[in-house]
Phi, psi and omega in degrees: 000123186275125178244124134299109160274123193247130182344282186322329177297299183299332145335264218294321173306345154266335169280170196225340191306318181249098171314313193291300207289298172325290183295324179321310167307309177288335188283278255287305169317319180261301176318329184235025189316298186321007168218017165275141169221147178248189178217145162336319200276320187292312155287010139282294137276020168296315183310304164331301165298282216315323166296338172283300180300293206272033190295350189262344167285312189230148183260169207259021153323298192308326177294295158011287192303286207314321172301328183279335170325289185325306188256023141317325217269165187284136175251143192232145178287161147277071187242160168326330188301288227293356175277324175313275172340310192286301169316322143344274197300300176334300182289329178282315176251035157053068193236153165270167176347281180319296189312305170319332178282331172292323170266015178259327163301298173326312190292320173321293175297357156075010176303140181285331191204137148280136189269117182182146176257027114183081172254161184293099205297148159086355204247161196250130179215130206031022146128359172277129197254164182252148232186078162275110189282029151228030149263141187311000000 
């Protein structure tokens, strides 16, 4: 099953505050790399947080490395089609921008589910299921 992995999942793989949600993130990565996809936008704010939130901690080498891990895994672009869509989508499943942009991407990328903590866990949006992978 092709899963979209959404920024807040790769966040906790670098935060240590809620040790249970961190291994959850670090297994999710490594147990399902063969089937993840990011997106342009998710690395981009992977960078973005992790150099903001964790700066007295992690550098911003480091942050680097880890987004290039990240994008080992298949990165799907960002284009006017796919911006078009999201705009769509947004106004149809009552999404902020953003969110919309994850899932238009994820249907794009033919993924079965978005991995993420925040969209509505269990709920289905344009044929994509939400998925929070720290519920029990």
């Amino acid at each position: 099953m092709r899963a979209f992995l959404d920024t807040n999942v790769l966040v906790y793989a670098i935060d240590r505050s809620d040790q249970a949600k961190h291994e959850i993130a670090q297994e999710l990565i490594v147990r399902r790399a063969d089937d993840l996809v990011v997106s342009a936008q998710v690395l981009s704010e992977l960078y973005a947080v992790i150099t903001r939130e964790f700066r007295d901690s992690i550098t911003p080498e480091q942050a680097a490395s880890f987004v290039n891990r990240i994008s080992d895994l298949p990165v799907m672009a960002i284009d006017a089609d796919l911006v078009r869509d999201a705009i769509v989508l947004s106004g149809d499943a009552q999404l902020s921008y953003w969110g919309a942009l994850i899932v238009a991407t994820a249907r794009l990328a033919a993924c079965d589910v978005v991995l993420t903590e925040a969209l509505s866990h269990g709920s289905t949006i344009a044929g994509v299921r939400i998925e929070n992978p720290f519920i029990p």
